[in-house]
C-alpha positions in Angstrom: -46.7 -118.6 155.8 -48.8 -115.4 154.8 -45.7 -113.3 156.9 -46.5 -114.7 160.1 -43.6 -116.3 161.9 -44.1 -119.4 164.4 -42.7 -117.5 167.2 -45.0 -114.6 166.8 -49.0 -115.3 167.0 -51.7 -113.6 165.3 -52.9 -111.9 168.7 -49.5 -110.2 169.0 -49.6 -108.7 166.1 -53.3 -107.3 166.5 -52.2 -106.3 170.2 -49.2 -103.8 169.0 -51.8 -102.1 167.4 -53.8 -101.7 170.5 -53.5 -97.6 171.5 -53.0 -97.6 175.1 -55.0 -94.8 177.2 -53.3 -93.1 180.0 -55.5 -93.1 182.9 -56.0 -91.1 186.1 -54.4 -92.1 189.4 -56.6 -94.6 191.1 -57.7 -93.4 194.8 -57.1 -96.1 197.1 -59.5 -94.6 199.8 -61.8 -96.7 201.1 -63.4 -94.3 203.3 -64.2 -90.5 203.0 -62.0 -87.4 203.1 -62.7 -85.6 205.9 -61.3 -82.0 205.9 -59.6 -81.3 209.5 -57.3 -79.2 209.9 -54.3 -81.2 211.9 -50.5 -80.6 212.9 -48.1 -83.5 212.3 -44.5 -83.7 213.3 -43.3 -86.0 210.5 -39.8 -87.7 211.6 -37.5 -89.9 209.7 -36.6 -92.4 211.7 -34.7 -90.2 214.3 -34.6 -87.1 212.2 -36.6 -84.4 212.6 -38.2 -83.5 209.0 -40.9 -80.4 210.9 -44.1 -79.8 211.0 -46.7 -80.3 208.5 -50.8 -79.6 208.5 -53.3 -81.7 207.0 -55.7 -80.3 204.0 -57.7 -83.5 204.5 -57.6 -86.9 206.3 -59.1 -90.2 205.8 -59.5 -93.1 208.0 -56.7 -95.4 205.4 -54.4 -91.9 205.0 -54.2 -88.1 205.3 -52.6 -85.4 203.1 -49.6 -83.3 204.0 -49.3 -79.5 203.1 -45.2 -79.5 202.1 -43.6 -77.1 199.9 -41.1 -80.1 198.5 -42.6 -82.9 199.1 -39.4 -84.7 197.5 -37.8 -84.5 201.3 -40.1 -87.1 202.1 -40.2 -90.1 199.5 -39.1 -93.2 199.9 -39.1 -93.5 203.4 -41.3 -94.9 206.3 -42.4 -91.5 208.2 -43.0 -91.2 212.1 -46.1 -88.9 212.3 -46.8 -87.1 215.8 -50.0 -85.6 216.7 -51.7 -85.0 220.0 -54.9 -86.4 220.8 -57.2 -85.7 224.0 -53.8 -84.4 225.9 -51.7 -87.7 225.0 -48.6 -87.9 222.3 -49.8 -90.5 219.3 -47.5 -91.6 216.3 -48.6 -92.7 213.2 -46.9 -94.6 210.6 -47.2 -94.7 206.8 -45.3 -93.6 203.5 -45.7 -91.2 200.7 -47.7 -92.4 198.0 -48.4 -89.4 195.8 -46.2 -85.7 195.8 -47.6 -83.1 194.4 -45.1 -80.3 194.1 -45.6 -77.1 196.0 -48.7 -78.5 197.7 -48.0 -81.7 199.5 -47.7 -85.5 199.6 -50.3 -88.1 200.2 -49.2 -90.4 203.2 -50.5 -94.0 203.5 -51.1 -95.2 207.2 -50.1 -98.5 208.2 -49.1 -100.5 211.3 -46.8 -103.0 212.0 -46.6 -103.4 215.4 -49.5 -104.1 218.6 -49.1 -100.3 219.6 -49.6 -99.1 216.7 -53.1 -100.5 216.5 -54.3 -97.9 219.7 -52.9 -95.0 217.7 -54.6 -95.4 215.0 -57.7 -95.5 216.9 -56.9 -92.5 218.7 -56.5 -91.2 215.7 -59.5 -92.3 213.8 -61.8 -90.8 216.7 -60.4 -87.9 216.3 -61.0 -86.9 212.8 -64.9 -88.7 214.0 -65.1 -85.9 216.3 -63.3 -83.2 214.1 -65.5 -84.1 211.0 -68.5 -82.3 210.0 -72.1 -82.9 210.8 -74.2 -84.0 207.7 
């Protein structure tokens, strides 16, 4: 059978030999960064994690300045910001960490009241951004 087994195909065989490239991490922005300078208070369910700035935002996410960013993986985050005078909170997880400079956070929403916070939240990095 010219070594080929019946449970073991030509194409496998030429696909082992296949070298697989490691590729960059994908960005999953849709929109722009926009670099605005922004303080979060990032809570874990009812635990206070602190407060964290922004290095740059974008309407799907925003980027967290954190030292160890390992404190907050794996968890959905309560993110609090003022905006025009009124508490907002946010919701998303940590996609990427980057040690000693921060985590990426992913915004999403769940519930009906989260849908006017993240309005609030996308007119103000609008407002914040810079003119082109």
């Amino acid at each position: 059978m010219n070594g080929e087994s019946r449970l073991e195909p030509q194409y496998v065989r030429r696909w082992a030999r296949v070298v697989c490239r490691q590729s960059l991490p994908r960005e999953r922005r849709r929109s722009a960064r926009v670099p605005v300078c922004l303080a979060f208070d990032v809570y874990d369910r009812c635990r206070y994690l602190g407060r964290f700035w922004t290095r740059d935002v974008s309407q799907e996410g925003l980027f967290l300045n954190a030292i160890h960013p390992d404190t907050l993986r794996d968890t959905i985050l309560s993110l609090r910001f003022c905006a025009d005078g009124v508490e907002r909170c946010l919701r998303g997880t940590a996609v990427h960490g980057v040690p000693g400079e921060g985590v990426g956070i992913q915004l999403a929403f769940w519930r009906q009241r989260d849908h006017a916070d993240h309005c609030a939240y996308r007119q103000l990095i609008s407002t914040d951004s810079p003119a082109d």
